[in-house]
Structure formats: C-alpha cells, structure tokens
mmJSON file of the N, C-alpha and C atoms, coordinates in Angstrom:
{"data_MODEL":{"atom_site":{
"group_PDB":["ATOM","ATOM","ATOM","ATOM","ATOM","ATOM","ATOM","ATOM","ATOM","ATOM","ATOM","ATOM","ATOM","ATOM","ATOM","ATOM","ATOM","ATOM","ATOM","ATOM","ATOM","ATOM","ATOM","ATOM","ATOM","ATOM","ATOM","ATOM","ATOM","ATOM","ATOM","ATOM","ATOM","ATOM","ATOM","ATOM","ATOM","ATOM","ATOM","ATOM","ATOM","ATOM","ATOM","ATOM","ATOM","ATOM","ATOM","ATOM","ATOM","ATOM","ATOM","ATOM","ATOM","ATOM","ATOM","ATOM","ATOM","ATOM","ATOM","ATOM","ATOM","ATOM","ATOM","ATOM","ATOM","ATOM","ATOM","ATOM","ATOM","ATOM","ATOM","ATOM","ATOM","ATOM","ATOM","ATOM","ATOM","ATOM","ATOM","ATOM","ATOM","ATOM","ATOM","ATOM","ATOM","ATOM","ATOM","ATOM","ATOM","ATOM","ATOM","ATOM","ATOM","ATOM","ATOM","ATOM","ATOM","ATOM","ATOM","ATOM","ATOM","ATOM","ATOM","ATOM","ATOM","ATOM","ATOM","ATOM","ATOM","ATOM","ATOM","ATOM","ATOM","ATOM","ATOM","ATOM","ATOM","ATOM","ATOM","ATOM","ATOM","ATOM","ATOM","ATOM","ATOM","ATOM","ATOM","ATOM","ATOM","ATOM","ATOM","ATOM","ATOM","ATOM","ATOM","ATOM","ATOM","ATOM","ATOM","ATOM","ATOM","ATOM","ATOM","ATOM","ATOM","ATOM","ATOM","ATOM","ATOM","ATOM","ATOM","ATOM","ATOM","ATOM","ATOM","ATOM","ATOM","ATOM","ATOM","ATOM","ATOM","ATOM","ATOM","ATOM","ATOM","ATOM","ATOM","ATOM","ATOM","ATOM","ATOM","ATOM","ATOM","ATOM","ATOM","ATOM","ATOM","ATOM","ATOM","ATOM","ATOM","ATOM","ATOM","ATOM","ATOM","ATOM","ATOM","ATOM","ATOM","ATOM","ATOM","ATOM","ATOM","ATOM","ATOM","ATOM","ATOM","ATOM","ATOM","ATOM","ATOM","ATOM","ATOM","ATOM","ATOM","ATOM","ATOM","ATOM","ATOM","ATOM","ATOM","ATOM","ATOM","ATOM","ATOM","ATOM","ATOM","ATOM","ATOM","ATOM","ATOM","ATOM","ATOM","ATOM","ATOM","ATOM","ATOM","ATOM","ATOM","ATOM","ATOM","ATOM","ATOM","ATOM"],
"id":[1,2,3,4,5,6,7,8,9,10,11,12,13,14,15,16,17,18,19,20,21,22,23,24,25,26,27,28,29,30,31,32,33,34,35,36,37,38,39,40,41,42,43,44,45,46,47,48,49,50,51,52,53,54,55,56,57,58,59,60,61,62,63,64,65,66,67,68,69,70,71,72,73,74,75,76,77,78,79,80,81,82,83,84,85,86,87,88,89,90,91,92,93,94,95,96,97,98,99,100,101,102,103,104,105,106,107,108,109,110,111,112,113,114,115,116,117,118,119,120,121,122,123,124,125,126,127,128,129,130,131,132,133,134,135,136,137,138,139,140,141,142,143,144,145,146,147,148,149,150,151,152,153,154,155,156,157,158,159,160,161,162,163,164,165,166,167,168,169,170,171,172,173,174,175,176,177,178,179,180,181,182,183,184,185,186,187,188,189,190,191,192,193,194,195,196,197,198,199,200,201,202,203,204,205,206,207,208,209,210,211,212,213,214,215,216,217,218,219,220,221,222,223,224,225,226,227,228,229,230,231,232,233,234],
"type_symbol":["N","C","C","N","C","C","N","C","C","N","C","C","N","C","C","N","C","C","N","C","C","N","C","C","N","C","C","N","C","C","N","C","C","N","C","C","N","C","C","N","C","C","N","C","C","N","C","C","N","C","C","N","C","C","N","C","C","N","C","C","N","C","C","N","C","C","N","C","C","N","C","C","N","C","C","N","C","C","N","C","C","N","C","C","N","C","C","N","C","C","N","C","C","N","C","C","N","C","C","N","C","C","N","C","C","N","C","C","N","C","C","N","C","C","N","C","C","N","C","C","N","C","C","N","C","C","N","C","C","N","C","C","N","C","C","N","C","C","N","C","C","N","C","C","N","C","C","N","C","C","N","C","C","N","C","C","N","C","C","N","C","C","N","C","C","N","C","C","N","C","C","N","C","C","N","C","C","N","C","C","N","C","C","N","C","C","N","C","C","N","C","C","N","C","C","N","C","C","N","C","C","N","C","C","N","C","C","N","C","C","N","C","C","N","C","C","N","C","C","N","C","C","N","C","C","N","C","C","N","C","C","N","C","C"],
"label_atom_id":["N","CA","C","N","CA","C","N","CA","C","N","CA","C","N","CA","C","N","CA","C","N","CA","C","N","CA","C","N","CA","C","N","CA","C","N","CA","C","N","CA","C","N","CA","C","N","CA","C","N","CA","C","N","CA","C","N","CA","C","N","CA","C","N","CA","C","N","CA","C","N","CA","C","N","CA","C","N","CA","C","N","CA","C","N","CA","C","N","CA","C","N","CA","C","N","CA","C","N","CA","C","N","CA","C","N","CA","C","N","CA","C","N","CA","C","N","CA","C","N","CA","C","N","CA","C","N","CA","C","N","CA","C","N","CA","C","N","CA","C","N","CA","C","N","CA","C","N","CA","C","N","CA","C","N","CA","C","N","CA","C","N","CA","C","N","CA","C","N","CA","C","N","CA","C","N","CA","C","N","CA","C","N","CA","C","N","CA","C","N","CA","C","N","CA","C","N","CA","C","N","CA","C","N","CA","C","N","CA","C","N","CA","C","N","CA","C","N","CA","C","N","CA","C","N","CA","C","N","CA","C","N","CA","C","N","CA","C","N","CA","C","N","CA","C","N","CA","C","N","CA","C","N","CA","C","N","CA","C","N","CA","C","N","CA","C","N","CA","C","N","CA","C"],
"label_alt_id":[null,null,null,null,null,null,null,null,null,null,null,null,null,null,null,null,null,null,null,null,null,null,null,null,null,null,null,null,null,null,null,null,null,null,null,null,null,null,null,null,null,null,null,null,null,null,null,null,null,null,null,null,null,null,null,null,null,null,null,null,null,null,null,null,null,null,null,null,null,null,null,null,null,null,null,null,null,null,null,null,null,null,null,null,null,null,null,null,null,null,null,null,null,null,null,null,null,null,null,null,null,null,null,null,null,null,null,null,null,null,null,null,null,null,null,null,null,null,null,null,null,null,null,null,null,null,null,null,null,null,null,null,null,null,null,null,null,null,null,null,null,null,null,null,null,null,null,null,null,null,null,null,null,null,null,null,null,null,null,null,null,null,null,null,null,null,null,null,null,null,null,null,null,null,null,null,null,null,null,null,null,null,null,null,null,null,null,null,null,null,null,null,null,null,null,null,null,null,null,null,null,null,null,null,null,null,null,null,null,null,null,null,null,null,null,null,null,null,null,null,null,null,null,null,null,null,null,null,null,null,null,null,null,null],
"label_comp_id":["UNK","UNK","UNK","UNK","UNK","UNK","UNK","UNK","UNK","UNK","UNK","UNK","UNK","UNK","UNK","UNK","UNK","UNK","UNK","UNK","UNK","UNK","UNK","UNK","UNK","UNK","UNK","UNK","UNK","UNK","UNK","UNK","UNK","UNK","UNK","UNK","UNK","UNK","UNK","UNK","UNK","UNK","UNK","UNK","UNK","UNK","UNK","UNK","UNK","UNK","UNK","UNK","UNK","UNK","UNK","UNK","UNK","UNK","UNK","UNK","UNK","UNK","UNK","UNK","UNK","UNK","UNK","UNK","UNK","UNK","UNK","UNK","UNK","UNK","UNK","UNK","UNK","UNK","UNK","UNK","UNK","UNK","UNK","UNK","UNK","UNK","UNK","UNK","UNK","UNK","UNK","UNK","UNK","UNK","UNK","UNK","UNK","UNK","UNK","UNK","UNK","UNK","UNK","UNK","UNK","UNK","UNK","UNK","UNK","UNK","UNK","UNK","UNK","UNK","UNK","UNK","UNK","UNK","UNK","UNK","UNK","UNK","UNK","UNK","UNK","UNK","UNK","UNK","UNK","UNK","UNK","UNK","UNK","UNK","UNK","UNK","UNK","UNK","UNK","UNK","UNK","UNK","UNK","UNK","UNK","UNK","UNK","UNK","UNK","UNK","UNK","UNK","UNK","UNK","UNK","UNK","UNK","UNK","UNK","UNK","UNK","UNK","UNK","UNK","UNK","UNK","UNK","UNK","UNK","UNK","UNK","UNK","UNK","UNK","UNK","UNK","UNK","UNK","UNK","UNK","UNK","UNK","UNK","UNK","UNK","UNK","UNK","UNK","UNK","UNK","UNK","UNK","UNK","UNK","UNK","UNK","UNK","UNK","UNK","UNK","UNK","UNK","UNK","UNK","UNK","UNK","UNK","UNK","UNK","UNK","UNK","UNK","UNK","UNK","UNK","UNK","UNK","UNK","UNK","UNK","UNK","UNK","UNK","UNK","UNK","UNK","UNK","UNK","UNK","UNK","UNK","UNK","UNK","UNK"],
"label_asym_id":["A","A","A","A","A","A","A","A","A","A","A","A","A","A","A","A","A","A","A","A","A","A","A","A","A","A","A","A","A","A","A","A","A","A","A","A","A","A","A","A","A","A","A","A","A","A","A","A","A","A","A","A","A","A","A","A","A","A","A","A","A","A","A","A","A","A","A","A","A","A","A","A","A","A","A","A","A","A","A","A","A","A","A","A","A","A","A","A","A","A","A","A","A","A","A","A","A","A","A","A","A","A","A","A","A","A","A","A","A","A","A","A","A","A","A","A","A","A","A","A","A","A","A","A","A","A","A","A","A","A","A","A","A","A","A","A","A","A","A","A","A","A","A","A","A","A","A","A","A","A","A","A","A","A","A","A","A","A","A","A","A","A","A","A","A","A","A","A","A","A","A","A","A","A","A","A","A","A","A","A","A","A","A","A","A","A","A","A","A","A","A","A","A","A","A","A","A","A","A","A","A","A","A","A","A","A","A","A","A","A","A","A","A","A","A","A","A","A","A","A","A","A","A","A","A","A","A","A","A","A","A","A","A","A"],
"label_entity_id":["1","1","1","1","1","1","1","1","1","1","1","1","1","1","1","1","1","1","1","1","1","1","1","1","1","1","1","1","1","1","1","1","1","1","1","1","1","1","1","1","1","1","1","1","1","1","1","1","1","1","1","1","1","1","1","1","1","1","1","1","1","1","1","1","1","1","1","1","1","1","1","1","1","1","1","1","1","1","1","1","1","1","1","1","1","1","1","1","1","1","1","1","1","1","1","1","1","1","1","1","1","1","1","1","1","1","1","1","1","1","1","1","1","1","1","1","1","1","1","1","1","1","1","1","1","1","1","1","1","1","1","1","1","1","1","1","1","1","1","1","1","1","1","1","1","1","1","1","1","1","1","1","1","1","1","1","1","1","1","1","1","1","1","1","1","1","1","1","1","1","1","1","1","1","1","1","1","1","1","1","1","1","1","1","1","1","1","1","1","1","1","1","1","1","1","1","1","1","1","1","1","1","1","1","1","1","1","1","1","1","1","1","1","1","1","1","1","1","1","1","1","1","1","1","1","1","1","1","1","1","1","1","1","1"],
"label_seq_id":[1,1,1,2,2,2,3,3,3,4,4,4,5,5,5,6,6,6,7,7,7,8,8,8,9,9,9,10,10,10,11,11,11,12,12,12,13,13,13,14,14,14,15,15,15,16,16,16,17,17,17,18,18,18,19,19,19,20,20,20,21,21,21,22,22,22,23,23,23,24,24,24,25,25,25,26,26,26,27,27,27,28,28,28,29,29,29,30,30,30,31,31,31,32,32,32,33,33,33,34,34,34,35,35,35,36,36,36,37,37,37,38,38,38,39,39,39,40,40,40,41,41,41,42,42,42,43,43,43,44,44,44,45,45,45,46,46,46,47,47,47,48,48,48,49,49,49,50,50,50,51,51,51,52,52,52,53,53,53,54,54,54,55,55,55,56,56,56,57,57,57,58,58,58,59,59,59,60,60,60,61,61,61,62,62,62,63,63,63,64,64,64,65,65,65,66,66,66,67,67,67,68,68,68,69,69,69,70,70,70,71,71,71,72,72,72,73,73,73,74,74,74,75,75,75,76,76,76,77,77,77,78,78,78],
"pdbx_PDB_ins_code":[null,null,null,null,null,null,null,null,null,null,null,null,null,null,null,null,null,null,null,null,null,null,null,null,null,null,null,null,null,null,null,null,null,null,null,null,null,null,null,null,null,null,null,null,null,null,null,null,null,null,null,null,null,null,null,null,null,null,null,null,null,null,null,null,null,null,null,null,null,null,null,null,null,null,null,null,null,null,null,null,null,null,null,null,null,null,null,null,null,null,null,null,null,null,null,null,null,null,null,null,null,null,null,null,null,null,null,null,null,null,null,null,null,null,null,null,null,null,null,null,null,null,null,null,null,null,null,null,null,null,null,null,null,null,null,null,null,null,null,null,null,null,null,null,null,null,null,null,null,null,null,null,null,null,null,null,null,null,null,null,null,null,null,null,null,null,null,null,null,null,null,null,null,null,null,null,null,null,null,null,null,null,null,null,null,null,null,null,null,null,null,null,null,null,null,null,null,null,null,null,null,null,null,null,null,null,null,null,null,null,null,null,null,null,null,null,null,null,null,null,null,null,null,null,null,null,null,null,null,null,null,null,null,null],
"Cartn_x":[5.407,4.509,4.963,3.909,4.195,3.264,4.594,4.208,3.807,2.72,2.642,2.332,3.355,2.937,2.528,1.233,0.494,0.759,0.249,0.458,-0.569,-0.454,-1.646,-3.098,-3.956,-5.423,-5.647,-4.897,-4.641,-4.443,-3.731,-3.398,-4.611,-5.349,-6.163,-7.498,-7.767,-8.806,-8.465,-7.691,-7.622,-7.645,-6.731,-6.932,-5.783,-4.755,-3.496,-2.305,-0.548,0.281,0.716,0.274,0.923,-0.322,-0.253,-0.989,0.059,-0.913,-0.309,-0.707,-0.011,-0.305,0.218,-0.691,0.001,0.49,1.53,1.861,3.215,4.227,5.358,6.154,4.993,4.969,4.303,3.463,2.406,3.195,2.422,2.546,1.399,2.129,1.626,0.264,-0.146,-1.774,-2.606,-2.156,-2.437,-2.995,-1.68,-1.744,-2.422,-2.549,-4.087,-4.819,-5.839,-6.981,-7.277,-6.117,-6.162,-6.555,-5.962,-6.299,-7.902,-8.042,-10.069,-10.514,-10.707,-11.212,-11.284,-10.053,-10.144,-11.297,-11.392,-12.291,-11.704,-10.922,-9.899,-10.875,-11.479,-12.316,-11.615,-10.568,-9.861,-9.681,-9.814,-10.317,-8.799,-8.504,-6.917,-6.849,-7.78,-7.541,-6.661,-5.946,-4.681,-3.809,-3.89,-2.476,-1.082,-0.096,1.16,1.323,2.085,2.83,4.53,5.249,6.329,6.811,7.964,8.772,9.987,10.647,12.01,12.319,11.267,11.613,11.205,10.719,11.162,9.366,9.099,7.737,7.498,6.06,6.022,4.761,6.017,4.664,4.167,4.846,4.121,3.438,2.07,1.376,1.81,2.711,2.765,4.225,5.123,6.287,5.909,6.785,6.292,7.15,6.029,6.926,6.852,8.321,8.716,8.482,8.494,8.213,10.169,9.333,10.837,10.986,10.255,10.043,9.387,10.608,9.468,8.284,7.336,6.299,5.77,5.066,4.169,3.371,2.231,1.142,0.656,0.769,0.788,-0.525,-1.188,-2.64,-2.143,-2.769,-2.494,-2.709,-1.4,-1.647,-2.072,-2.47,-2.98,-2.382,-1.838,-1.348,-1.306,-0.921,-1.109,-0.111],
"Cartn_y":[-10.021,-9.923,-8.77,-7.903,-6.803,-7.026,-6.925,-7.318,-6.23,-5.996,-4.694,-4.81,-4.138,-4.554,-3.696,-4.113,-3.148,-2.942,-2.285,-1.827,-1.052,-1.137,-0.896,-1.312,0.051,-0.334,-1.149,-0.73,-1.461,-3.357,-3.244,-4.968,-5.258,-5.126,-5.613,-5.358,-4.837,-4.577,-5.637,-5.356,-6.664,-8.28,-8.443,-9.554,-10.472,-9.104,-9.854,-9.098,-9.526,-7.968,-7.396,-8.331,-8.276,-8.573,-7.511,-8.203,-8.11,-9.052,-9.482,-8.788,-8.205,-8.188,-8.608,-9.88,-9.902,-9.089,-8.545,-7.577,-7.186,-6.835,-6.707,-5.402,-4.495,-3.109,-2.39,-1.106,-0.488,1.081,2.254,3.1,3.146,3.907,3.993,4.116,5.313,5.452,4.201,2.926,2.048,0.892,1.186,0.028,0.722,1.924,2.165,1.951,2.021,1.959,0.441,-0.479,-2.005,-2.015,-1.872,-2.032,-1.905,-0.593,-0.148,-1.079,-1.693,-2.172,-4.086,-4.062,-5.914,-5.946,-7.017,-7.739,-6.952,-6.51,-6.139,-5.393,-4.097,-3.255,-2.632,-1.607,-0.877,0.336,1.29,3.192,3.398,3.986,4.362,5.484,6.225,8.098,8.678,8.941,9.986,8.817,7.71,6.487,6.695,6.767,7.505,5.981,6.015,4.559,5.001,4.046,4.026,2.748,3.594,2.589,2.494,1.213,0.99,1.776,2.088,2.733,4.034,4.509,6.066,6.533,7.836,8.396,8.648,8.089,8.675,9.81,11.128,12.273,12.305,11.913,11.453,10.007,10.04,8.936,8.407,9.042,8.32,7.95,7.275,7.069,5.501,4.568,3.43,2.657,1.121,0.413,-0.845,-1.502,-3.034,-3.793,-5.008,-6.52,-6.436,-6.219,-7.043,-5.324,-4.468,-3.011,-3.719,-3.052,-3.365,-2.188,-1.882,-1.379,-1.244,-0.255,-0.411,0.844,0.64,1.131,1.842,3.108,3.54,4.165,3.792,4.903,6.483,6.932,8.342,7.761,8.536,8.274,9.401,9.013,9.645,9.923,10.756,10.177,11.446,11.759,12.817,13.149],
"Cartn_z":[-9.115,-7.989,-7.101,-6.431,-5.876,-4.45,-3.115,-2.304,-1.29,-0.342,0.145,1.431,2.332,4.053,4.627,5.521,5.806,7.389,7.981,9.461,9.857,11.339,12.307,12.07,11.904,11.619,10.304,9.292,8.02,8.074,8.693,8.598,10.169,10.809,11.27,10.417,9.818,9.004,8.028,7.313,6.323,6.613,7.754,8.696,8.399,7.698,7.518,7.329,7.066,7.608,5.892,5.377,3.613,2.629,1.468,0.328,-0.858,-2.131,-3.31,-4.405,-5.063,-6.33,-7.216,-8.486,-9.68,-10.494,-10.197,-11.431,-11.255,-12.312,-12.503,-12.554,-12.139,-12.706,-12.464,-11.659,-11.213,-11.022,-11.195,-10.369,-9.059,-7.805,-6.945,-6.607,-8.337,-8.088,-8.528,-9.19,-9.684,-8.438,-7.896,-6.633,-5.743,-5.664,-4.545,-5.141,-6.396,-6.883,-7.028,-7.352,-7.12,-6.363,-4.993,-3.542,-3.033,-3.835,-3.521,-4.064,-5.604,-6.059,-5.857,-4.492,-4.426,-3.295,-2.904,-1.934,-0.328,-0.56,0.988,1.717,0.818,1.576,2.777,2.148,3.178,3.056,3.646,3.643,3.275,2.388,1.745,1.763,2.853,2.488,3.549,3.148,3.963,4.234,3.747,3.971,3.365,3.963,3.475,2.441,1.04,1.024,1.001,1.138,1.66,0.212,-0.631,-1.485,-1.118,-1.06,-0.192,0.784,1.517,2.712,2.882,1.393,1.445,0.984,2.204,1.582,0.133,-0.76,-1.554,-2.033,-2.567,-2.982,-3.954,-5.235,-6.724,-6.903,-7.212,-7.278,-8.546,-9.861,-10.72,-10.426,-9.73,-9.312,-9.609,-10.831,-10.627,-9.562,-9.092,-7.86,-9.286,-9.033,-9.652,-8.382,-9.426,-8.323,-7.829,-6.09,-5.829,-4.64,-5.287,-4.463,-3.169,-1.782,-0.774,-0.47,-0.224,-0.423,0.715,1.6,2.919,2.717,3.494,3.661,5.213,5.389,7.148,7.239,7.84,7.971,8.885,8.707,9.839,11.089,11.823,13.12,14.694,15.016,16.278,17.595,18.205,19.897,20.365,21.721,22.639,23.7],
"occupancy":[1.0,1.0,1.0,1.0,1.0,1.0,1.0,1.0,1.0,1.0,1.0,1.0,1.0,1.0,1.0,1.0,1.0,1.0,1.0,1.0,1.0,1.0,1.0,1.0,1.0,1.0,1.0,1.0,1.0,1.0,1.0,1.0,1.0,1.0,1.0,1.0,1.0,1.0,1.0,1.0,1.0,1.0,1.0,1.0,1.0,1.0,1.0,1.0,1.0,1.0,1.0,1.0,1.0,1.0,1.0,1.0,1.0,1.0,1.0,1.0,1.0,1.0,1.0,1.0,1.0,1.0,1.0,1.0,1.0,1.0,1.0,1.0,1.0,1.0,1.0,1.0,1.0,1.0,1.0,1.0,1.0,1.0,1.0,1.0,1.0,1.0,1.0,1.0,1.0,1.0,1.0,1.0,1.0,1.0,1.0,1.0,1.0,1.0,1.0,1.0,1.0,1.0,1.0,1.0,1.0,1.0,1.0,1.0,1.0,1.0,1.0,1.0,1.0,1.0,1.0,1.0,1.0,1.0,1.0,1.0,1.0,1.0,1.0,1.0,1.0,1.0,1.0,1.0,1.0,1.0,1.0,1.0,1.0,1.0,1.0,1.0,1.0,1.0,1.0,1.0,1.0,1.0,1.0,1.0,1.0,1.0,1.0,1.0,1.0,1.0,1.0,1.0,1.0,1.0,1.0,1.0,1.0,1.0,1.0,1.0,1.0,1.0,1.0,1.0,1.0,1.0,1.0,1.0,1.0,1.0,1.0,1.0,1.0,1.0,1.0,1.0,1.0,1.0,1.0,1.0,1.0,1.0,1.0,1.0,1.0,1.0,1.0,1.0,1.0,1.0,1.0,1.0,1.0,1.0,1.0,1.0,1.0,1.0,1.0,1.0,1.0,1.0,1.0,1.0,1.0,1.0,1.0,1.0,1.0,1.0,1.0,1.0,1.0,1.0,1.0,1.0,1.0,1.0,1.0,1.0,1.0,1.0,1.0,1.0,1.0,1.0,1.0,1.0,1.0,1.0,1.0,1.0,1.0,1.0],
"B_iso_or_equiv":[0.0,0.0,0.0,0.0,0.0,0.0,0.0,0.0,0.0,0.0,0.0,0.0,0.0,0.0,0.0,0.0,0.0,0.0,0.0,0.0,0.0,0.0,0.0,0.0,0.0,0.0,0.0,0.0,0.0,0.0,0.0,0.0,0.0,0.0,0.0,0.0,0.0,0.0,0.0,0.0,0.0,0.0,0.0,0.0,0.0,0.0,0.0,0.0,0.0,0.0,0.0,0.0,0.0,0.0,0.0,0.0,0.0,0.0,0.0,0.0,0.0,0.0,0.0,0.0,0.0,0.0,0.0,0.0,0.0,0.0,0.0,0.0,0.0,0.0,0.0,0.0,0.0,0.0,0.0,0.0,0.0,0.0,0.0,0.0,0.0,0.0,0.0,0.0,0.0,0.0,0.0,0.0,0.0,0.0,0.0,0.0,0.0,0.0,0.0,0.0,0.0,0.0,0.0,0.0,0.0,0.0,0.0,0.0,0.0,0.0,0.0,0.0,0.0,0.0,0.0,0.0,0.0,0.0,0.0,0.0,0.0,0.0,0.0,0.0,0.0,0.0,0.0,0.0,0.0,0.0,0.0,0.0,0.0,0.0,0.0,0.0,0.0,0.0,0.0,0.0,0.0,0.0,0.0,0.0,0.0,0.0,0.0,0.0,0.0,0.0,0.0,0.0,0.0,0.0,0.0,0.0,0.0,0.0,0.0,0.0,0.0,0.0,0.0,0.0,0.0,0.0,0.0,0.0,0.0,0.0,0.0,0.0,0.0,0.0,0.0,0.0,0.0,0.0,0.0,0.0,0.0,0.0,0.0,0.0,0.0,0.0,0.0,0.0,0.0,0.0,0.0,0.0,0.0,0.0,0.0,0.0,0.0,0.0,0.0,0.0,0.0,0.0,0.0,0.0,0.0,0.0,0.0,0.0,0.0,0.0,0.0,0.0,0.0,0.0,0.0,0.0,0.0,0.0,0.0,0.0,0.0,0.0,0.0,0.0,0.0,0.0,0.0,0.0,0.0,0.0,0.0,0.0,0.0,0.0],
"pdbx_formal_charge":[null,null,null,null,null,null,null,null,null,null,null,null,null,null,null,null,null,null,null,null,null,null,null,null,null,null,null,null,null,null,null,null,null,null,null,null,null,null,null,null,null,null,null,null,null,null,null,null,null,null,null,null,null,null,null,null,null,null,null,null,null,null,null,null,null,null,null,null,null,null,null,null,null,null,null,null,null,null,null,null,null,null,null,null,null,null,null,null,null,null,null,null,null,null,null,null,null,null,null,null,null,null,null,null,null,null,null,null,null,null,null,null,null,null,null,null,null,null,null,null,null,null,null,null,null,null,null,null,null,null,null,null,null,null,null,null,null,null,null,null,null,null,null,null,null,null,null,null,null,null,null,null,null,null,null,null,null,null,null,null,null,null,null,null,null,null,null,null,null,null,null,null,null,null,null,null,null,null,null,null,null,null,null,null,null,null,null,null,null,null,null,null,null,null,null,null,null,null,null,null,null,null,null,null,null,null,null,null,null,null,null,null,null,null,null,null,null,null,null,null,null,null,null,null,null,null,null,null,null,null,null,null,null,null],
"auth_seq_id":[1,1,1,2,2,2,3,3,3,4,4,4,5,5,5,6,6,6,7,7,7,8,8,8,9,9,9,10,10,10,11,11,11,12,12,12,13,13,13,14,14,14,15,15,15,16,16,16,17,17,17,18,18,18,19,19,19,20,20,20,21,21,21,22,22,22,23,23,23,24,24,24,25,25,25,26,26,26,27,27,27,28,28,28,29,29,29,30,30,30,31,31,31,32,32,32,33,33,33,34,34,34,35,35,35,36,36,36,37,37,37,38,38,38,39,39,39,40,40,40,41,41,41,42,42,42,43,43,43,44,44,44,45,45,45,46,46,46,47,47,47,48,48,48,49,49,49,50,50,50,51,51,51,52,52,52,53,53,53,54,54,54,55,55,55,56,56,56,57,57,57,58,58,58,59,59,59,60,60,60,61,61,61,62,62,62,63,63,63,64,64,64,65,65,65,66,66,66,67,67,67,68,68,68,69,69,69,70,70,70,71,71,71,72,72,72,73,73,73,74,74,74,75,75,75,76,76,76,77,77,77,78,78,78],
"auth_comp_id":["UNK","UNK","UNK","UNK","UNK","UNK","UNK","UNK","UNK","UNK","UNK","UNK","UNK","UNK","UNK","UNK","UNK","UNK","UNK","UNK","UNK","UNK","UNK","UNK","UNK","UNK","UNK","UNK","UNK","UNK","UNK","UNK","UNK","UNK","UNK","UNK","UNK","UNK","UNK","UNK","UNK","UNK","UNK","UNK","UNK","UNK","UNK","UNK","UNK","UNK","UNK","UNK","UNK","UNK","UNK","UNK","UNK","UNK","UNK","UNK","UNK","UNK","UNK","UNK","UNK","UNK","UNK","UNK","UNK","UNK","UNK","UNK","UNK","UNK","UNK","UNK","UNK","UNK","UNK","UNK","UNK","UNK","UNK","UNK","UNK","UNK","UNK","UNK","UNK","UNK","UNK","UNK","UNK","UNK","UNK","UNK","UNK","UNK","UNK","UNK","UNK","UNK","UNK","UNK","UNK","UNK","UNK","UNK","UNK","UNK","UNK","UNK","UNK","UNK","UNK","UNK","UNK","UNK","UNK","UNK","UNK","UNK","UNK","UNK","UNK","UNK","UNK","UNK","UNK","UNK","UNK","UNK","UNK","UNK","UNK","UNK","UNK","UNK","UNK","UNK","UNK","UNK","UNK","UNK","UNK","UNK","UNK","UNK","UNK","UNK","UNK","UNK","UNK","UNK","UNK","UNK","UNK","UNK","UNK","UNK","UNK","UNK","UNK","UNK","UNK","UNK","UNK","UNK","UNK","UNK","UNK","UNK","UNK","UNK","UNK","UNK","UNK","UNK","UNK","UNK","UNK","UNK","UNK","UNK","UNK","UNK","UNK","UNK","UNK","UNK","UNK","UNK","UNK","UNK","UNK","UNK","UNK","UNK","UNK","UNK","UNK","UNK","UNK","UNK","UNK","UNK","UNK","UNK","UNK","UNK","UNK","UNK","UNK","UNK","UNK","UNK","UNK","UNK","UNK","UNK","UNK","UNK","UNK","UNK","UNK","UNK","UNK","UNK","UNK","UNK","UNK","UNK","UNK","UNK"],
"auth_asym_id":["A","A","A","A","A","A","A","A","A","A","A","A","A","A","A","A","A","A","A","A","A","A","A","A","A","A","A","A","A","A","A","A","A","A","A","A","A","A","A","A","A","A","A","A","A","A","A","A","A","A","A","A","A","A","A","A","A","A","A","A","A","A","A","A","A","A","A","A","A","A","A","A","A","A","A","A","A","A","A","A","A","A","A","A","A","A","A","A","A","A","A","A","A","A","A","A","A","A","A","A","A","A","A","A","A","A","A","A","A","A","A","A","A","A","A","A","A","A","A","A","A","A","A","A","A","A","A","A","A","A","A","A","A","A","A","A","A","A","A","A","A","A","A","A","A","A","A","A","A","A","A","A","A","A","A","A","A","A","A","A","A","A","A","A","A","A","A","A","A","A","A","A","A","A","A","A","A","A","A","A","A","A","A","A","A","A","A","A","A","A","A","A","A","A","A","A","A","A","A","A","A","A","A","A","A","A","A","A","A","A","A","A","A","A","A","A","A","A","A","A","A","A","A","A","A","A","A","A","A","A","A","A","A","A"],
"auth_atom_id":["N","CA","C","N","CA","C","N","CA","C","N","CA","C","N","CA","C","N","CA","C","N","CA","C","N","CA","C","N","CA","C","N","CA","C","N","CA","C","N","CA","C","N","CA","C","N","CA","C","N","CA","C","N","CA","C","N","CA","C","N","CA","C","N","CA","C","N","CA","C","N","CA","C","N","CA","C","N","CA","C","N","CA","C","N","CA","C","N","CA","C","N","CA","C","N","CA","C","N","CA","C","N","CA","C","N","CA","C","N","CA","C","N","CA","C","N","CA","C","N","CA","C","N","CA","C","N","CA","C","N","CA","C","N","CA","C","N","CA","C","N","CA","C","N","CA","C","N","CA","C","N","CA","C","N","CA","C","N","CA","C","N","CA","C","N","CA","C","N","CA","C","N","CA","C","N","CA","C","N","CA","C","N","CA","C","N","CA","C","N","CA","C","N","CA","C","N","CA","C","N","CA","C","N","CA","C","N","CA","C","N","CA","C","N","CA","C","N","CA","C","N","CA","C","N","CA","C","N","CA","C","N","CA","C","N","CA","C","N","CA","C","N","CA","C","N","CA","C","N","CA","C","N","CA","C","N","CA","C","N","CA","C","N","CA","C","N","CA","C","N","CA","C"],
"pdbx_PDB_model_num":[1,1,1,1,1,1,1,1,1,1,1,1,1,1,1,1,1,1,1,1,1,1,1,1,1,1,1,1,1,1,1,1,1,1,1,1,1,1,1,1,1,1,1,1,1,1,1,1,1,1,1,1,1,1,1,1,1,1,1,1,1,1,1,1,1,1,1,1,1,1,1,1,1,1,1,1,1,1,1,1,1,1,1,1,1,1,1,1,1,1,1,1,1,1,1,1,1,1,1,1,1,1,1,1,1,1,1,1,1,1,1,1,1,1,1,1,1,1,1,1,1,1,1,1,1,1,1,1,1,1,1,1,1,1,1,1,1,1,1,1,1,1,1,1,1,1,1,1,1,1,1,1,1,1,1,1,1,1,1,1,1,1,1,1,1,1,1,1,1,1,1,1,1,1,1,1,1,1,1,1,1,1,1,1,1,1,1,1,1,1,1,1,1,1,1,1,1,1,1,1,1,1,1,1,1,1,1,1,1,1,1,1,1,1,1,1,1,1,1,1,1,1,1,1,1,1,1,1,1,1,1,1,1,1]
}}}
C-alpha cells in the first residue's frame, strides 16, 4: 500500500490529508495518472511530489509501499 499526503489546496479539495493506493510498487508517473483517474478529481498540474522527503524530477523514479510520499500544489505569496 502506497500512502500519499496531501497539503494545502490539495487535501481540502479532496476532503482529506492522505490517500491510498493498492499497490506495492508505482513510478511517480503512475501514481499521478492513478490519482487523475480515481474519484478524487484533483488538478495535478504543476504539483511538486516529494519521495522521503526529497523533490522529485524523474517521473519514472519508482515509489515502494512504505515510501513516505507528498503532494504540494504551487504556491503563491507576496
């Protein structure tokens, strides 16, 4: 299971701070296109993801169950 925590506009849009995925094994571009394709209905364009902490720039970088995982939308301020 691959667990993914979301933040800011992301986790109020979804209407929650974490999602699930069954799976043992994904690359990054996998688990965004999961993501489009569930019920969540959440805009994933320009969302950094973050594996154990660390930005990622290759979408084929795979995440294992047990990877902590997060999701940051772009942010804004002045």
């Amino acid at each position: 299971m691959i667990s993914i925590m979301l933040f800011a506009g992301l986790q109020e849009k979804a209407g929650t701070e974490e999602l699930k995925i069954d799976k043992d094994e994904m690359t990054v571009n996998e688990l965004v296109e999961s993501i489009r394709e569930s019920d969540v209905n959440l805009d994933l364009t320009n969302v950094m993801v973050a594996v154990n902490e660390e930005f990622v720039s290759n979408p084929d970088q795979v995440i294992k169950s047990g990877d902590t995982v997060a999701l940051l939308p772009p942010v804004s301020g002045g």
